[in-house]
N, C-alpha and C positions, 0 to 999 in steps of 0.2 A: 547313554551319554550323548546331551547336545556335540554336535561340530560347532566348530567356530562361525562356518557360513550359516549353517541352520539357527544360529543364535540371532544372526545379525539377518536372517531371512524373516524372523520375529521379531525384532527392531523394525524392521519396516511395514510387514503388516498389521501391527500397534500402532504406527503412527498414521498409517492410512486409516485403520477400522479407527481410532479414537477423533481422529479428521473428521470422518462420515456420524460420529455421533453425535461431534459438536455441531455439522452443518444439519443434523436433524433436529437438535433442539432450537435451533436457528428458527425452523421453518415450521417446527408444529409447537404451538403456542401450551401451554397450561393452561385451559378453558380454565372460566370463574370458581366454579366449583373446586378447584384444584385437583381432577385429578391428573396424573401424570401420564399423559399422551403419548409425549417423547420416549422417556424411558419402556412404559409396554412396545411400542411402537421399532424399538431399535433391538429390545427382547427377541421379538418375533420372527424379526427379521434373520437377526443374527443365526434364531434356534434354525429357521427352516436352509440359509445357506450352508449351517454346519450338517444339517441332515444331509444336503446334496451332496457336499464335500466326502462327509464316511461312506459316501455310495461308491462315491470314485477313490477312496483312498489307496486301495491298490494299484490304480493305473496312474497314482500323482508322482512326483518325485520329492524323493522325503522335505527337499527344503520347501518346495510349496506348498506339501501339506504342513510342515512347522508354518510357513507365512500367512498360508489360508486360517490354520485350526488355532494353534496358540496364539499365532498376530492378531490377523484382521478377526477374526471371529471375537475373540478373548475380549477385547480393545473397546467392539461397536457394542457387544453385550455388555449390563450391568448389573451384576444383581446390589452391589454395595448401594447404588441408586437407586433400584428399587427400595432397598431396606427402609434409606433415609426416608425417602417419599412414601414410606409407609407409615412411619415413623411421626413426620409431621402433620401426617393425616391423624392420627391419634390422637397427638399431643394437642390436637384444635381442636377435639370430639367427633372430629366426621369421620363416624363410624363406617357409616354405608360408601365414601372412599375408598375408606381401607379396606374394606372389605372386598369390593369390586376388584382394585389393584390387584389384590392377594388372588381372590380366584382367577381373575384373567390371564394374569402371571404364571399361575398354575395349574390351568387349563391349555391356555395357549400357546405356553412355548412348547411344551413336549408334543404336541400336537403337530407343531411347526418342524419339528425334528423329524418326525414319522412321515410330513406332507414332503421335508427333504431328500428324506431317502428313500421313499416313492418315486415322486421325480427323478430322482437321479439314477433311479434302475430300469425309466424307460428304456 
């Protein structure tokens, strides 16, 4: 069972990691083509800082790791974004988008995970 503080330590790293996702779509554009930059781009990100974070999760203290893993982490990743972005690549015919998304998606984050908790067991 959440604490009250561990709740609201997730209240704030949501609105920080959702913060960081909107100044990332901000700043990396949808090239022509459409595929979705931003969203792989804040995926990856997200996977390989949650990898660091399980490295450390026993030296964190629990509200930080609620703030780090279910906040900011939770917030800056998307998979519901990816879905859509998957989704209207379809619905246009661009196959080979969707397809790309999908594998990079699927390649990438978990990969990102494993580059995480690597790093974090230097």
């Amino acid at each position: 069972m959440l604490s009250g503080a561990s709740l609201l330590c997730i209240f704030a790293g949501g609105a920080l990691g959702a913060g960081c996702r909107a100044l990332a779509y901000m700043l990396i554009k949808t090239p022509k083509n459409g595929f979705a930059a931003a969203t792989l781009t804040v995926n990856i990100i997200g996977c390989l800082l949650l990898g660091w974070i399980l490295a450390h999760a026993e030296d964190l203290p629990q509200n930080h790791l609620a703030a780090l893993q279910a906040g900011f982490c939770a917030s800056l990743t998307t998979f519901s974004t990816f879905a859509v972005d998957l989704a209207k690549a379809i619905l246009k015919g661009n196959w080979k988008i969707a397809s790309a998304e999908t594998l990079l998606n699927a390649a990438l984050c978990p990969a990102a995970v494993f580059i995480g908790l690597w790093a974090g067991a230097l």
